[in-house]
Structures are given as C-alpha cells and as structure tokens.
C-alpha positions in Angstrom: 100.1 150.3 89.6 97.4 152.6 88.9 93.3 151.6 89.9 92.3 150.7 86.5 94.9 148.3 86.5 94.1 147.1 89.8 90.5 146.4 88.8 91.2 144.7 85.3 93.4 142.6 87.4 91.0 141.8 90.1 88.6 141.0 87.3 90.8 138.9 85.6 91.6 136.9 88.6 88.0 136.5 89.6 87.3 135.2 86.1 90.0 132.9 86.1 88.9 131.8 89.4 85.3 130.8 87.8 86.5 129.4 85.2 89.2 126.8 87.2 86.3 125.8 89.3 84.1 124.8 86.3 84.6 120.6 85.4 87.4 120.8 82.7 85.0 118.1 80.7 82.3 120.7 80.6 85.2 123.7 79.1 86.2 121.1 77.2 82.6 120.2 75.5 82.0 123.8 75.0 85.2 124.8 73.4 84.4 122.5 71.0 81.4 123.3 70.2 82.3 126.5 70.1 85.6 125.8 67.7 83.4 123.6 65.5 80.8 126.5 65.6 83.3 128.5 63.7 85.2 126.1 61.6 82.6 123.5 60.8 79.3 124.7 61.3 77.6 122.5 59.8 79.1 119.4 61.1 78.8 120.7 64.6 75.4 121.7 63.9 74.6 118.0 62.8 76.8 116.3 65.8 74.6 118.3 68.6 71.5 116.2 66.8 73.2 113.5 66.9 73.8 113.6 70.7 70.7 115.0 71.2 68.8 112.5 69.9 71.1 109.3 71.1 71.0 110.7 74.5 67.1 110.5 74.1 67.2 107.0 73.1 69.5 106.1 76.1 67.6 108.3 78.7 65.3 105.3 79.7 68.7 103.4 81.0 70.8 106.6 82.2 67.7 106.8 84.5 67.1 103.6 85.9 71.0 103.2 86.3 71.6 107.1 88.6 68.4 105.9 90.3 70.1 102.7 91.4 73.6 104.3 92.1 71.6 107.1 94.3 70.0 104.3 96.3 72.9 102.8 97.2 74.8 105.4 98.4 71.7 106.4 100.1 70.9 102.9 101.8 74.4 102.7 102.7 74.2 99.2 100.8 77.6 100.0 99.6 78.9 98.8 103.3 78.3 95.7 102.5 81.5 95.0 100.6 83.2 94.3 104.1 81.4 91.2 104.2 82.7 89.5 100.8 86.4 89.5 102.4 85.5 87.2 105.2 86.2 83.3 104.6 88.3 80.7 103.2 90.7 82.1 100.4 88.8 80.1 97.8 85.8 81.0 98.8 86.8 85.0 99.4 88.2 85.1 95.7 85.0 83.7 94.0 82.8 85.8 96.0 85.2 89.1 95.7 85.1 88.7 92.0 81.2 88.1 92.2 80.8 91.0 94.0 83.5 93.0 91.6 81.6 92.6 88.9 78.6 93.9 90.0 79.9 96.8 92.2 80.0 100.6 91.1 83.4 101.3 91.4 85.7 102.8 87.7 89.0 101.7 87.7 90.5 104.9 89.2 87.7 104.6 92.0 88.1 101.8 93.3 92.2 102.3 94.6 91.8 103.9 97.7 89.8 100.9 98.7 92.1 98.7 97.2 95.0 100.4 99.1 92.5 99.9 102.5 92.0 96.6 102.2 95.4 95.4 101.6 96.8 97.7 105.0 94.3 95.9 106.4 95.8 92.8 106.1 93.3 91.3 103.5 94.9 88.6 101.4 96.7 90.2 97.8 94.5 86.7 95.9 90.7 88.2 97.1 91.5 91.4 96.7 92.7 91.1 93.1 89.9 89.3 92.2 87.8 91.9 92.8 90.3 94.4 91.8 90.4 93.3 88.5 86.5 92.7 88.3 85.2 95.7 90.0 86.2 98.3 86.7 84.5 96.5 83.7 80.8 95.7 85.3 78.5 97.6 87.5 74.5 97.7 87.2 74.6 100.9 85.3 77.2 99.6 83.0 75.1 96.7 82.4 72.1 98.9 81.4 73.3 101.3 79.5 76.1 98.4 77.3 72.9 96.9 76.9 70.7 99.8 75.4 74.0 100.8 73.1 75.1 97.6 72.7 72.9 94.9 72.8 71.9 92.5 75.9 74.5 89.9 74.5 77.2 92.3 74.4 76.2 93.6 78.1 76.3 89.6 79.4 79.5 88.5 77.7 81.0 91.7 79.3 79.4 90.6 82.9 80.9 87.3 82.4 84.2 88.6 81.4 84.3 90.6 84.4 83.8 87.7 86.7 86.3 85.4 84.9 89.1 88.1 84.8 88.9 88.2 88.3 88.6 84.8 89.4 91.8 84.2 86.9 93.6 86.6 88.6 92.1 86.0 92.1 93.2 82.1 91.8 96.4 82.6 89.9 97.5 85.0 92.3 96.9 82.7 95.2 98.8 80.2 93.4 101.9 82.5 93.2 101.3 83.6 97.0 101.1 79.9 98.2 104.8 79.7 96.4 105.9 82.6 98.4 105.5 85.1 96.2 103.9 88.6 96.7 104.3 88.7 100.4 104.8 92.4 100.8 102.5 93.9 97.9 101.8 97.4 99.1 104.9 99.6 98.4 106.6 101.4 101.6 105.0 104.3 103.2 101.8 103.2 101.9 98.9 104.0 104.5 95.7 102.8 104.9 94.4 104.1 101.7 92.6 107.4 102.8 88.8 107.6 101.9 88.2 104.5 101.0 89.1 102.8 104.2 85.5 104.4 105.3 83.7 101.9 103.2 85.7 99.1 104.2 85.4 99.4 108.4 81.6 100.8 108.2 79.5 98.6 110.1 76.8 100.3 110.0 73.4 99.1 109.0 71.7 99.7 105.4 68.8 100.9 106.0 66.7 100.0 102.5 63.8 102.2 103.2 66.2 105.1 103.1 63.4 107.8 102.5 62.4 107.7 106.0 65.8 109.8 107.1 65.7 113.3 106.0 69.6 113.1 106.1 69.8 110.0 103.7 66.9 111.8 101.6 69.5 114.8 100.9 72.1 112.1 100.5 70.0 110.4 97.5 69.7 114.0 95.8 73.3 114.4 96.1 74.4 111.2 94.6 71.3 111.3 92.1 72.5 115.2 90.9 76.3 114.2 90.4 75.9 110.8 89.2 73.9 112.8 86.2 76.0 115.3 85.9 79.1 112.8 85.9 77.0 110.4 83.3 76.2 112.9 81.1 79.3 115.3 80.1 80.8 111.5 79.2 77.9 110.4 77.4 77.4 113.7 75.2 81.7 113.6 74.7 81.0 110.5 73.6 78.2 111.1 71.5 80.0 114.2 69.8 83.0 111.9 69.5 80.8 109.0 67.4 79.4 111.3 65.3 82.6 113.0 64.3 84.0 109.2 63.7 81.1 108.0 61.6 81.7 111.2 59.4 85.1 111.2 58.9 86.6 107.9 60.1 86.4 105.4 56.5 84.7 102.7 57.0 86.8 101.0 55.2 89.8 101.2 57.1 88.2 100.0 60.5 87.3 97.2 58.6 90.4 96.4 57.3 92.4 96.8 60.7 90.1 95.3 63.6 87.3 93.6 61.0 86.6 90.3 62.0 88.8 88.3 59.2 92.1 89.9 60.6 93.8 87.2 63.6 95.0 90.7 64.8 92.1 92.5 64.9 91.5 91.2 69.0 95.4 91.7 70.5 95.5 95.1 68.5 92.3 96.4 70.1 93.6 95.0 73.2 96.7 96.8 73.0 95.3 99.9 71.9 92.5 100.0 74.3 94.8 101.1 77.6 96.0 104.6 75.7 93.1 105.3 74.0 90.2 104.3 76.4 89.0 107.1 78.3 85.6 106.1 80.7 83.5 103.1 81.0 80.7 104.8 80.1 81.9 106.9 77.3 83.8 103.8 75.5 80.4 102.7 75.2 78.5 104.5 72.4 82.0 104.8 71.2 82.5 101.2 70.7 78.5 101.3 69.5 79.8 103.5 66.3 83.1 101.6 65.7 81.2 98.6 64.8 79.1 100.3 62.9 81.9 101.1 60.7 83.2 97.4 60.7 85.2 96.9 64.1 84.8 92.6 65.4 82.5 92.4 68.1 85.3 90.5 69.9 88.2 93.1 68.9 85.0 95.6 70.8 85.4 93.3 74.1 89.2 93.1 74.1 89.5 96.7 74.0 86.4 97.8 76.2 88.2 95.1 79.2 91.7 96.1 78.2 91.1 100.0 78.8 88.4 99.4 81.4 91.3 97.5 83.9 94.5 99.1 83.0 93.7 102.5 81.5 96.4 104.9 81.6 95.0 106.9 85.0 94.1 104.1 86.6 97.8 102.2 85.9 99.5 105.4 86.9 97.7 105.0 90.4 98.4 101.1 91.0 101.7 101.9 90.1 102.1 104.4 93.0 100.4 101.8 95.3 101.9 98.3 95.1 105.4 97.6 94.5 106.4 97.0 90.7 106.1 93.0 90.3 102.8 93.3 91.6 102.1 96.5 89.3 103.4 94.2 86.2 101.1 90.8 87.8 98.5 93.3 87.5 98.7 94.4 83.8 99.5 90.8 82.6 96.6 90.0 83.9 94.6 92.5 82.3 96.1 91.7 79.0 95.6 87.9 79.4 92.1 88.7 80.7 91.2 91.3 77.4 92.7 88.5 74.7 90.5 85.6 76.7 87.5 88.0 77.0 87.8 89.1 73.2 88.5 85.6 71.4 86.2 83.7 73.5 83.5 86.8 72.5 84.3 86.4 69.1 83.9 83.0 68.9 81.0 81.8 71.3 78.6 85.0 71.1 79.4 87.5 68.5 
C-alpha cells in the first residue's frame, strides 16, 4: 500500500475515531438539522426557533432541577437510600415507594441498584415498590412536568408514582407470603455492579459540600453532564414538537386519544412502552400532543406506561429477574398506567 494510501487511511480512522466518541444524540440532532437544512429549509429554520425559544421558557426549571441533582451527588445525599430498606415489610414498601418517587433514578438507571439490592437479600415486595416508583418522579421531573405541563399534571404524576409502587410493593408481598417469587434474581446474577456502591455506602452526607475541594469538582461534574444530558433530550424533543404541531392533523389526535374515545387511555398506555423514549423528553412532547387534542388522562397513561416499562429498560429487567417476575413486573406497569390515566382523567383533568 503506497503512503498516500496509508495517510488517507490513518485519517480516516482518526476521524472515525472522533466521530464514535461524540454522544450519538448529538450526531443525531445535527444530522437533522443538517438534512432538514437541505430538504426543508424553512421548516427547520422555524423548528430551531421553536426550540430556541421553549428552551428559554423552560430554562428557569432546567436550572433549579441540574442544581439540585449536582447537590446530591455532591452531598452524597444519595447514600441515604440504604436507610429506606430497613424495617418491617409494610413499613419498608410504603417508605421504598415514598422514597421512589422522589429519587433521581430513569428506568434504565436505576437496575444495577435494583440487581444490588435484591443479591443482597432485600425483600422482592420493598424493592418493587420502589422499582416501579423510582422511573416516573424525581425533583427535576417534577419541575420541569410542571413548567411544560402544568402543576396539576406534575402532582397527579407524583401521586401516580407513589401508588404504582405501593400497588406493586403490597401486591407483591401478597404473592410472596403465598410462596411465590422466592428466587427472583435469575442465575449467575451478581451483585449488580455499580450500583451496589450506593447501596453499602455508609458514609456521611456532608450538606455543606462546598467546603471539600473534592466534592466542589464533584458538583461541576454532575452539574456539566446533568446539562448536557438534559438538554440534547430537551432540544430532540423540542424539534420533535414542532415537527408534530406542523405536520401531525389535529384532527386525527383528536379522534384517536381525544377524551370522548373509552380507548383513548389503554391505547396510549399500550403505545407508550414502544414509542416513549426519556422522561424528560416525553415531556414537552406530551405538552404538544395535547395541544393537538390528546386526553390529559390518555397523556398520564402513556407518560407512566413508557416511563416504567420502556423498551431499554424491559430489555434490562428481563436480563435480571427470572421471567414470572419480568411479566409481574409489566402487569404491573400496565395496571398501574390504566389506574394512573382513568383516575387522571376523571378526578383532575
């Protein structure tokens, strides 16, 4: 092969090596602005506005919510979740699913703790409480469903969150009391990696964190990825929403998940584990869909739906627990979704 080769090779490598090191949500955003650039230019031109100016609007909340996630990572407040696993089995459930519903862990997070906790012997009832709690609520959630969504929207979600996991929490004691769901953890399962760390910390938080240069850094760190993790999902979501308001009819949203159809809830339910794809992005998402029509409750049963049992996050409790506890776990969510969207739709929307 001759040197010229050899270099164009070289070159191509080292480009290729740039460019599979750069977040694949970033190329994605800018491969489509880029294709829209050249094939609708003026669309694209009017969905960067869009974004622009909705991520202005929500900038008050994305900042108060990365502020709070750096402090806790900073703090080490999020040792603390050892504590809630210590009791009575009633007791543990209702205070696992308090605790889920207010912790910052996405459903695809919050498995190698999951897998920690139960190789630690913790019973399968708490620890599916908070599972199926810990996904749909966190403080930043709250804020920002809240600025998109409204504050009634952002409490019916919190309270959906608690009572999907204190459903499945108590339900799942039930069955275990029976003698069911004695082994849950499939074989060869360790100790669940990473997340055990959390779990055995006993270390102390230390709330006035600023004082340690080390936990200083550590706020940076959290408070830099947290934004750059908030905000490639909130301008794909934004670019999404404004693509849907200008080419998604209005009228057909309205006709298939409008509040008058008795389907409108279980379909949005159904559809909301394929098609959700982040907490946070689902939300201005779910902002524009009702725009165009969509029932606040049909909103709920799909933002709880996707939120517990989205397709990554399935794929990963699959891998984890063996398969009767894998289908406990997505009756559950489906139960949970329908309850959380009917009862939506009926006492608050």
């Amino acid at each position: 092969m001759s040197d010229i080769s050899l270099s164009i090779a070289g070159a191509a490598r080292g480009v290729f090596g740039r460019v599979s090191g750069i977040d694949k949500v970033w190329l994605t955003i800018a491969a489509g602005l880029v294709l829209g650039a050249l094939l609708v230019p003026q669309q694209t031109l009017s969905s960067v506005g869009f974004a622009g100016n909705a991520l202005l609007g929500i900038a008050p909340f994305l900042a108060v919510s990365i502020g709070l996630a750096a402090y806790a990572k900073a703090s080490g407040a999020d040792n603390l979740i050892a504590k809630v696993f210590q009791g009575r089995s009633v007791q543990m459930v209702f205070a696992a699913a308090l605790f889920g519903a207010l912790s910052p862990f996405c459903s695809c997070g919050v498995i190698p703790l999951i897998a920690a906790l139960l190789a630690m012997g913790v019973p399968l009832a708490p620890v599916m409480a908070f599972w199926l709690a810990s996904p749909l609520m966190d403080p930043q959630m709250f804020l920002l469903t809240m600025g998109a969504l409204g504050l009634p929207f952002a409490v019916g979600k919190t309270a959906a969150a608690l009572g999907i996991g204190l459903l499945g929490g108590y339900a799942t004691m039930t069955l275990q009391r029976a003698g069911g769901f004695a082994m849950p953890l499939r074989e060869g399962v360790g100790d669940g990696g990473c997340g055990a760390g959390s779990v055995r910390s006993e270390g102390a938080v230390v709330w006035k964190f600023w004082r340690d240069g080390a936990r200083r850094t550590k706020f940076t760190d959290e408070a830099l990825r947290t934004t750059l993790f908030l905000g490639k999902w909130m301008i794909v979501a934004f670019l999404l929403e404004s693509v849907m308001l200008a080419y998604v009819p209005a009228e057909a949203i309205a006709g298939l998940l409008g509040g008058e159809n008795f389907w409108a809830i279980p379909l949005a339910a159904i559809i909301g584990v394929p098609a959700y794809m982040n907490g946070f992005a689902a939300i201005p998402m779910m902002s524009g869909l009702m725009e165009l029509g969509m029932a606040p409750g049909a909103a709920m049963a799909f933002m709880v739906a996707g939120g517990v049992s989205c397709i990554p996050a399935a794929i990963a409790v699959f891998a984890l627990v063996r398969p009767r506890v894998f289908m406990w776990y997505l009756g559950l969510a489906l139960v949970g979704s329908l309850a959380a969207g009917f009862g939506f739709q009926v006492f608050m929307a």
